[in-house]
C-alpha positions as CSV (number, residue, x, y, z in Angstrom):
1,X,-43.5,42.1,36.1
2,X,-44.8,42.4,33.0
3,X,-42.4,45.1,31.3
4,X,-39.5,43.2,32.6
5,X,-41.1,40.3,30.7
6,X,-41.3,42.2,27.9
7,X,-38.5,43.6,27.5
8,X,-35.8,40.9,28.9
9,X,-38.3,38.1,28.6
10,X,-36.0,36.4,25.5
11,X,-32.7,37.2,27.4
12,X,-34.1,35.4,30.6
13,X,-35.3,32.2,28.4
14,X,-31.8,32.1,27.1
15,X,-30.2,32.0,30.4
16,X,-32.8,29.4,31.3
17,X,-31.9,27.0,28.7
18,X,-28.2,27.5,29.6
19,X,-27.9,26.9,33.0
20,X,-29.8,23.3,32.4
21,X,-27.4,22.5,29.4
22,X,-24.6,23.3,32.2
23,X,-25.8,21.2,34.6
24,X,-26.8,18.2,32.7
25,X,-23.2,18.4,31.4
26,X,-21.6,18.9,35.1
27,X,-23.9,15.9,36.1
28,X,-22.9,13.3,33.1
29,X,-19.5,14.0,34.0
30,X,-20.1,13.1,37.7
31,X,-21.4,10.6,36.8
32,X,-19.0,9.0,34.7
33,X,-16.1,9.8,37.2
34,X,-18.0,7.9,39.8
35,X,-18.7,4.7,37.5
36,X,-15.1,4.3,36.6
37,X,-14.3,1.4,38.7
38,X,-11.7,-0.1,36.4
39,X,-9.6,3.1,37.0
40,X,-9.6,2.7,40.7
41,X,-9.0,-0.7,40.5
42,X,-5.8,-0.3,38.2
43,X,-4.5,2.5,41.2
44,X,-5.1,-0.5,43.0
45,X,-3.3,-3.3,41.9
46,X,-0.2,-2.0,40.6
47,X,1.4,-5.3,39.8
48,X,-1.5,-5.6,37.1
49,X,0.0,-2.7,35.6
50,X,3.4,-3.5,35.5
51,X,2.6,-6.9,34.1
52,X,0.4,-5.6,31.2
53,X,3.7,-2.8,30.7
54,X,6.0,-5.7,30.6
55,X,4.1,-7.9,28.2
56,X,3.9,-4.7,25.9
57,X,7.6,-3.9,25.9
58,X,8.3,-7.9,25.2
59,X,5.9,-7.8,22.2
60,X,7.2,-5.0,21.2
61,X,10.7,-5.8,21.4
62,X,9.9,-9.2,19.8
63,X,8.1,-7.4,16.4
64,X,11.4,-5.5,16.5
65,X,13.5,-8.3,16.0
66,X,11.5,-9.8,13.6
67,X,11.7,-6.8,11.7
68,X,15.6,-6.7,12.0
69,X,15.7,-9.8,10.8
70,X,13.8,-8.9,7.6
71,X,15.9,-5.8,6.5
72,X,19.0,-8.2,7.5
73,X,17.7,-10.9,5.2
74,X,16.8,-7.7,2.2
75,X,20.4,-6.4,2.8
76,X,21.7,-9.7,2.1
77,X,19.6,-10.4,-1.1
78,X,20.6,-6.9,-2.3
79,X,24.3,-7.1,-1.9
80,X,23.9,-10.7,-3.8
81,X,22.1,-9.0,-6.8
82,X,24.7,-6.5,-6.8
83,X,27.3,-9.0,-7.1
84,X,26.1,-10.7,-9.7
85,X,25.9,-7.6,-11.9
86,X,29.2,-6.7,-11.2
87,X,29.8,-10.5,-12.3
88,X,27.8,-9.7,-15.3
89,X,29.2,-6.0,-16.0
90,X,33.1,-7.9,-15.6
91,X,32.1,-11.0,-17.8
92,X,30.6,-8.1,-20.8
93,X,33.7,-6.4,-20.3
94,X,36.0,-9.3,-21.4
95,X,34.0,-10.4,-24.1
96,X,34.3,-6.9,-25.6
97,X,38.0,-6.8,-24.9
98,X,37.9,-10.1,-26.5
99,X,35.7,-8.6,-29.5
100,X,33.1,-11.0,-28.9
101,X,29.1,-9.9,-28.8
102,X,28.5,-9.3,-25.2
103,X,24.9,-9.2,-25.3
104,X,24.9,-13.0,-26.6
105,X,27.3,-14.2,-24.4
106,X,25.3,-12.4,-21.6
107,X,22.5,-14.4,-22.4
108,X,24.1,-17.8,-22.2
109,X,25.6,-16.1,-18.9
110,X,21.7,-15.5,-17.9
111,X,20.8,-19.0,-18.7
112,X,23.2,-20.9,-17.1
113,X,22.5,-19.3,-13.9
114,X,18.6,-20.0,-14.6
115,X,18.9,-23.3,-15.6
116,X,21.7,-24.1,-12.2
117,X,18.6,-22.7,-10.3
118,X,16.0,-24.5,-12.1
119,X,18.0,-28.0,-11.8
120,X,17.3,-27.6,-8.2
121,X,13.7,-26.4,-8.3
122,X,10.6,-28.4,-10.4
123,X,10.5,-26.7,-13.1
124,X,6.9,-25.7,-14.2
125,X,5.3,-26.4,-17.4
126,X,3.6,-23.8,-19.4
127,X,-0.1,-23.9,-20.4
128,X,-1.0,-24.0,-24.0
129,X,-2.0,-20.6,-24.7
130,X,-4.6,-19.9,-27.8
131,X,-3.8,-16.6,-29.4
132,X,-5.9,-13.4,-28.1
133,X,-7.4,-12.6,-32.0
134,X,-7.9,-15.6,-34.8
135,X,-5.2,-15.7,-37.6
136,X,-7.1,-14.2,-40.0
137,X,-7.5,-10.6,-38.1
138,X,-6.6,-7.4,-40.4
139,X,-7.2,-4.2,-38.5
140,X,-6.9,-2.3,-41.7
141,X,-9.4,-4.1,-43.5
142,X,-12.6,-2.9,-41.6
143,X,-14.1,-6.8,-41.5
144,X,-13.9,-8.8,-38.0
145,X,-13.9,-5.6,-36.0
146,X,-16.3,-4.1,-33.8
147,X,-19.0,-1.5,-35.0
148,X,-16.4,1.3,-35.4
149,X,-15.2,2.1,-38.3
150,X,-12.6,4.3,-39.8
151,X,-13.1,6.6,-42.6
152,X,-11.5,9.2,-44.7
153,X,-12.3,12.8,-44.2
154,X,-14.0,15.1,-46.9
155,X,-11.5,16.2,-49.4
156,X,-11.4,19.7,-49.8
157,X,-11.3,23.1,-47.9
158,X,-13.2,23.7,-44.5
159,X,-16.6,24.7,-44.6
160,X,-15.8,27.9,-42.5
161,X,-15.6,31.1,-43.4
């Protein structure tokens, strides 16, 4: 017994340890098989399924339509805003043939759409804003600035050599 030991006694231990990992393994499987009981329930009750299967296609189907609706809706709004740059393009196009400035009669163009969709909107008023940097700021100067500092380098050849 003892030169068998000896000689497979680390090949034994290794089989030891792996027959229990195998069974603990086989027996947590077992054991969750046999504690399933919303799994034989579901093979049970097949109307729950199909209900719960139904719901899910409706929602589905529902998001789908939503989302139809929104690339309907973004179609529409694009072909608009294609439209009015056609509009745009046409009315630069006569005011050139015209030999009038087309980028200032495209403005006016621009602002009497803004202002037809502002007369139906409340128009918002703009805060007083206060400038980012006092008036007297000269970045060239050096004074008012931070601790950085630019300055001339030394005149003359480099030091290497």
């Amino acid at each position: 017994v003892g030169s068998v030991l000896s000689s497979y006694g680390w090949y034994m231990l290794l089989a030891v340890v792996a027959v229990y990992l195998l069974v603990q393994k086989v027996s947590r499987s077992l054991a969750r098989s046999s504690a399933r009981p919303g799994a034989a329930e579901a093979a049970e009750e097949p109307d729950v399924v199909v209900r719960r299967q139904e719901a899910l296609a409706a929602a589905r189907l529902r998001m789908q339509e939503e989302l139809n609706a929104q690339a309907e809706k973004y179609k529409e709004k694009q072909r608009q805003l294609e439209e009015e740059r056609r509009r745009q393009k046409i009315a630069m196009w006569e005011s050139m043939q015209e030999g009038k400035s087309y980028k200032g009669n495209l403005k006016l163009n621009q602002q009497e759409v803004e202002s037809g969709a502002s007369a139906s909107t409340v128009p918002k008023s703009k805060p007083n804003k206060k400038p980012l940097r006092g008036g007297g700021y000269n970045p060239l100067s050096g004074e008012g600035g931070g601790t950085c500092s630019w300055r001339p380098g030394r005149r003359g050849p480099s030091a290497g050599g």
